[in-house]
VEXROGU-68405 format. One line per 10 residues: number of its first residue (from 1); their letters; for each residue x, y, z of C-alpha. Coordinates in nm, 3 decimals. Example, Ala and Ser with C-alpha at 12.3 -4.5 7.8 and 13.67 -1.06 7.14 Angstrom:
<marfis>
1	as	1.230:-0.450:0.780; 1.367:-0.106:0.714
</marfis>
This chain:
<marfis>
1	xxxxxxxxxx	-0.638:2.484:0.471; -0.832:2.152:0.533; -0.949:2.153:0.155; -0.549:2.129:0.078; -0.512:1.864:0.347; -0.788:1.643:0.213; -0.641:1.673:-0.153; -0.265:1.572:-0.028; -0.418:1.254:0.195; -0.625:1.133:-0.127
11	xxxxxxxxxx	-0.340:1.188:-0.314; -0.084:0.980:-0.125; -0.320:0.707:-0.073; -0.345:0.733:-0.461; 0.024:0.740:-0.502; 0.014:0.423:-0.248; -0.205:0.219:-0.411; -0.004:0.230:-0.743; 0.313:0.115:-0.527; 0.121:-0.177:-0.382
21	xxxxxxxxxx	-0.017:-0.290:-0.712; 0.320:-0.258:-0.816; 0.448:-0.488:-0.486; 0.198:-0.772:-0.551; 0.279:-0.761:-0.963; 0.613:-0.844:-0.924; 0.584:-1.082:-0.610; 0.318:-1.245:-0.801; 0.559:-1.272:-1.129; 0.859:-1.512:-0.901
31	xxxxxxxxxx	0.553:-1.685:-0.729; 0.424:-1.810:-1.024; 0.714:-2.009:-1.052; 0.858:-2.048:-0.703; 0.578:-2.048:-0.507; 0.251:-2.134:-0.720; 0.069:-2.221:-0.384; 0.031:-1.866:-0.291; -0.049:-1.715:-0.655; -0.401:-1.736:-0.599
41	xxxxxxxxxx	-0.369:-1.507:-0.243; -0.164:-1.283:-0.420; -0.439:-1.234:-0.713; -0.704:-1.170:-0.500; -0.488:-0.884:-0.286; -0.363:-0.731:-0.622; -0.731:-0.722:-0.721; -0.769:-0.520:-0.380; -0.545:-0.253:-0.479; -0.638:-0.167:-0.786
51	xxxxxxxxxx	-0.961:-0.119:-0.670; -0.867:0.104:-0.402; -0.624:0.289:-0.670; -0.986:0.327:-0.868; -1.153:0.478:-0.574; -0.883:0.730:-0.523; -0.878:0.798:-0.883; -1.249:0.885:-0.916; -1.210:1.051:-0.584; -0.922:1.281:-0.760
61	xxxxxxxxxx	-1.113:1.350:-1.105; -1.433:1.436:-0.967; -1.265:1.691:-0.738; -1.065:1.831:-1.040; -0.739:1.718:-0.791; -0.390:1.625:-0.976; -0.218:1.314:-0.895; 0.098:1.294:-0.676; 0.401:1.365:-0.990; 0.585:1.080:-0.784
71	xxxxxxxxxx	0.308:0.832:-0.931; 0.652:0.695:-1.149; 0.846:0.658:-0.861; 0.595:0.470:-0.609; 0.568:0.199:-0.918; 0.906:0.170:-0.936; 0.968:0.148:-0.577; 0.691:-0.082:-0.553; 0.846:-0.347:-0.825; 1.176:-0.335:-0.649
81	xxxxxxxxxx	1.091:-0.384:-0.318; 0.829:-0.683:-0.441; 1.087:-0.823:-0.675; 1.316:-0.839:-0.409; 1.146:-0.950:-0.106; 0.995:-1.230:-0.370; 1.355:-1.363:-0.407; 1.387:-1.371:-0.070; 1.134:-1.641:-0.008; 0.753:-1.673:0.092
91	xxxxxxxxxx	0.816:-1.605:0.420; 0.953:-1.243:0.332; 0.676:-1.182:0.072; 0.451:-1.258:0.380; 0.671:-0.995:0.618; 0.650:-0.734:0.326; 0.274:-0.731:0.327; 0.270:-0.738:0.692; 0.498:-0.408:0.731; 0.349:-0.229:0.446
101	xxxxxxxxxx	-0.003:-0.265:0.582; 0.108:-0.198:0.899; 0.267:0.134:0.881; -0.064:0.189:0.586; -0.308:0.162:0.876; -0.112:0.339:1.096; -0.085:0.665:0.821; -0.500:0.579:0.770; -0.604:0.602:1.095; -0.470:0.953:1.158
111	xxxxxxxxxx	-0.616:1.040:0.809; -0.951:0.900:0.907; -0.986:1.095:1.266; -0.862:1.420:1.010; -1.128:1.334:0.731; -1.422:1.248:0.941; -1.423:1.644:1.044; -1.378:1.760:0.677; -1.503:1.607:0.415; -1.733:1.337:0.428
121	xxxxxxxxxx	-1.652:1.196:0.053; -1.281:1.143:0.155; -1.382:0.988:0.469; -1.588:0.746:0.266; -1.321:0.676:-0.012; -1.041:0.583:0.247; -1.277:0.423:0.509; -1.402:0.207:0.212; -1.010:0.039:0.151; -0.925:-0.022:0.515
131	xxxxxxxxxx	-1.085:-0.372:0.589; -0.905:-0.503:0.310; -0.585:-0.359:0.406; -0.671:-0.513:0.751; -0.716:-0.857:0.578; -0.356:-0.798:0.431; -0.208:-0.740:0.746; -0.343:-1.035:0.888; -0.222:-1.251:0.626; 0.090:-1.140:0.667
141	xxxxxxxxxx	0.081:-1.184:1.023; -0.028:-1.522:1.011; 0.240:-1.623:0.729; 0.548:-1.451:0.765; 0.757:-1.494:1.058; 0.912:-1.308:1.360; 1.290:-1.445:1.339; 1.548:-1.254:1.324; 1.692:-1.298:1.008; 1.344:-1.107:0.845
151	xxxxxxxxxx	1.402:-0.841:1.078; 1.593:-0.626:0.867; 1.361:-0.702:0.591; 1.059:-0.578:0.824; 1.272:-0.252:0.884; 1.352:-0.179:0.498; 0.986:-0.207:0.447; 0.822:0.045:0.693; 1.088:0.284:0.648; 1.046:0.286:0.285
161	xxxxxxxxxx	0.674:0.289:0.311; 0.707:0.602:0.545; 0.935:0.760:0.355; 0.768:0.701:0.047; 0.450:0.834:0.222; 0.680:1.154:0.312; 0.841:1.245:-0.001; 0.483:1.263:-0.166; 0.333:1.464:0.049; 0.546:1.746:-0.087
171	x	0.550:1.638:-0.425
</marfis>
């Protein structure tokens, strides 16, 4: 039973990655030409996820593991809610990347308490992404905002993110 558990947790993290890489293309597509002064931020947290995606990918083909079939679906969901929040303004790119990571290192921490117990290579792989998703967090922290009006926005985002997280677990 752990062996399963250990697949579906590198799995969704895999299936994650490819939604965030997704978020930060798209954002990074309006930003170019609404907001060129955080292009470069976005770049270098883009860069973050696709190397995370490549850990989780090794991590899957060298433990003969398939990917999550909702691969499609997290990039689709992950241009959407990017494209979106983009149009929204800076501010709600900012509250995006502070929900997301949020309600990531919420769904890491449990899976790094599980993994420490069961398989040291997983542990590694998803201990090996979280400062960077930490850094996220923080930058969203510091550059979004708390008003009201980017309250709902904050909402769409972690329950999306959860129930993203969800649906692949049994997919």
């Amino acid at each position: 039973m752990p062996k399963k558990e250990v697949e579906r947790i590198i799995r969704v993290d895999h299936a994650g990655e490819r939604g965030a890489i997704s978020i930060y293309k798209s954002q990074r597509f309006i930003a170019r030409y609404f907001y060129k002064d955080i292009v470069a931020q976005l770049d270098e947290m883009l860069a973050h996820e696709k190397e995370h995606f490549d850990t989780f990918n090794s991590w899957l083909v060298s433990n003969q593991v398939r990917h999550c079939y909702a691969l499609w679906l997290w990039s689709l969901g992950g241009y959407v809610l990017g494209f979106i929040t983009a149009l929204l303004g800076r501010k709600a790119i900012w509250v995006c990347t502070e929900a997301v990571e949020t309600t990531v290192l919420h769904h890491l921490d449990w899976q790094l308490d599980f993994l420490e117990q069961h398989d040291s290579s997983a542990y590694k792989a998803v201990v090996s992404i979280k400062a960077d998703e930490e850094q996220h967090q923080h930058l969203g922290l510091l550059n979004g905002s708390n008003a009201m009006i980017y309250r709902p926005i904050q909402s769409v985002v972690k329950y999306s993110t959860r129930f993203a997280i969800w649906l692949s677990t049994k997919l």
